[in-house]
N, C-alpha and C positions, 0 to 999 in steps of 0.2 A: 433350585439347584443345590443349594448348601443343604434344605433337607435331607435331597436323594444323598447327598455326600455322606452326610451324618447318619443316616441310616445305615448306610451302606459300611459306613466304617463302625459302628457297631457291633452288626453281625457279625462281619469277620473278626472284630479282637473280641467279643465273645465267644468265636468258634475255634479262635488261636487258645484266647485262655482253657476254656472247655476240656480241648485235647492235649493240650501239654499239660493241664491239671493231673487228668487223666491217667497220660504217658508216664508222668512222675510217679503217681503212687503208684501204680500195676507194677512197672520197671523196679522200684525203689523197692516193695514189696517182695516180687520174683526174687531179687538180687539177694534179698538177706534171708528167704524161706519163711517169715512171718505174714500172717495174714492178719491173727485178730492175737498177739502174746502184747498187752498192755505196756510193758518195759520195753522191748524192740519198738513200738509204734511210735513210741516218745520218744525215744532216741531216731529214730526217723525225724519224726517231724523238728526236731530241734537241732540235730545236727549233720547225720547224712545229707540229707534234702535239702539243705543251704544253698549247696551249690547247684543242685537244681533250678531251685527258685531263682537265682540270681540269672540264668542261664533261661528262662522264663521271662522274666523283668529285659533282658537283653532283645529277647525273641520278641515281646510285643511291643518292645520299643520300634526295633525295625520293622512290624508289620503295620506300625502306624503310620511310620514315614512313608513306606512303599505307598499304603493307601491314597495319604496324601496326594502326592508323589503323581500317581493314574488317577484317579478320582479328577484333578486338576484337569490334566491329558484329554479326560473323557468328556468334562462338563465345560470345559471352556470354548468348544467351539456352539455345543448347546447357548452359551454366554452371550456369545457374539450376533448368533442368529436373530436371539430374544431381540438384542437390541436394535438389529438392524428392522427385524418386524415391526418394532413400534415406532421405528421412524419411518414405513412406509404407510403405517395405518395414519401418522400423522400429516401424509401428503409428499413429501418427501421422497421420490422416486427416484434421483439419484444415487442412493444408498447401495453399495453391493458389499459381500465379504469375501475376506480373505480365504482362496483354496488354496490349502497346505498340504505337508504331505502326510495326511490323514490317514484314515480307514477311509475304504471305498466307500463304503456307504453316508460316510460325514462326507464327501468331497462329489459325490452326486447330489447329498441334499443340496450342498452349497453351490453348484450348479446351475440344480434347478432354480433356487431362489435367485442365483442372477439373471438369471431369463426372466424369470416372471417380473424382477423389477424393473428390465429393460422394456419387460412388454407394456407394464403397468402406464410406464414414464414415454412411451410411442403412443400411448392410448390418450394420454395425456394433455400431450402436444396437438395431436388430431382432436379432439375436445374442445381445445382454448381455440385452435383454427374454427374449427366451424363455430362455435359461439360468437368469434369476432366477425367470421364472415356474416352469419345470420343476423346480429344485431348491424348492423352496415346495413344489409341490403333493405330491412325494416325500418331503419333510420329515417333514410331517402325517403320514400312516400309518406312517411309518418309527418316529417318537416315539410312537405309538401301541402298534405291536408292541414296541418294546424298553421301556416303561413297564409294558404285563403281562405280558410275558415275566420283567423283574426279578422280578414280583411273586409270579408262578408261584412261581420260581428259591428267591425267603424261603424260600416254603413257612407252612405252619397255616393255611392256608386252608380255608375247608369245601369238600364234594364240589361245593356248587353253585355257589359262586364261582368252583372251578377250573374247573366247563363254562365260565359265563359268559365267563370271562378266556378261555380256549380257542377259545369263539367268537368273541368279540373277533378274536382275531388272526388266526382262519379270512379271518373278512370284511374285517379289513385290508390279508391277506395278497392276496386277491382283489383286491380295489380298489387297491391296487400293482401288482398284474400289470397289471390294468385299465388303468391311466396309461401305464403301459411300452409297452404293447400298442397304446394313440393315438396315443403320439409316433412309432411305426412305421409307419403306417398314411400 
């Protein structure tokens, strides 16, 4: 931003000075009927043209402020947005800005960007929900298996417990697949 600014204010009070440079000697010139008489040019430059110059010095005083002044106006809601970007890249999806009473076109970007960071922060939400749900429902049979699987593992179990527990983890092992298998789907 301060670059574009700096540049920007550059140009313009090189192109202030440029032509009031310009305007002075041509006008200053014209007015006395000398173009190239070495005594008139010097007295030009040292004493008519004084108050030109000062009148010049005033001139890009104020075109410096004005700059200032819009430049501000123009780059600060650029400002704003910058910084609300980098705290949505950093996760932070509550972030929105302020719409002012801009330019149309500053006041749809910033529009747009509140939608997308409402959308970002709905996506969000819907994310966390299903990550919670999925890891839930994988929990269940997971603690299921590694519960008789320990149990197996003891050992002195009768023949028909160790079917049972066996079973068990046949059908949990299935119904894990089973989940795995919907969230793909």
């Amino acid at each position: 931003m301060r670059r574009i600014r700096s540049r920007l204010t550059i140009l313009l009070l090189l192109l202030v000075i440029f032509t009031s440079l310009l305007s002075i000697t041509l006008s200053a010139l014209t007015r006395n009927g000398v173009l190239f008489q070495r005594d008139q040019v010097r007295y030009l430059i040292f004493g008519y043209a004084f108050k030109d110059v000062v009148l010049l010095v005033v001139a890009v005083a104020m075109v410096l402020i004005f700059i200032n002044l819009t430049s501000r106006s123009t780059t600060n809601p650029i400002r704003e947005l910058t910084l609300a970007t980098r705290e949505i890249a950093r996760g932070n999806f509550d972030v929105t800005v302020d719409i002012g009473d801009r330019v149309e076109e500053w006041g749809e970007l910033q529009r747009n960007f509140n939608l997308m960071a409402a959308e970002l922060r709905s996506n969000e939400y819907l994310r966390k929900d299903f990550i919670s749900n999925v890891s839930h429902q994988l929990k269940t049979p997971l603690s299921i298996l590694s519960g008789y699987a320990s149990l197996l593992e003891e050992g002195g179990l009768t023949p028909e417990e160790e079917a049972e527990y066996s079973t068990v983890i046949a059908r949990e092992s299935q119904r894990l697949v089973g989940l795995i298998d919907d969230m793909f789907r």
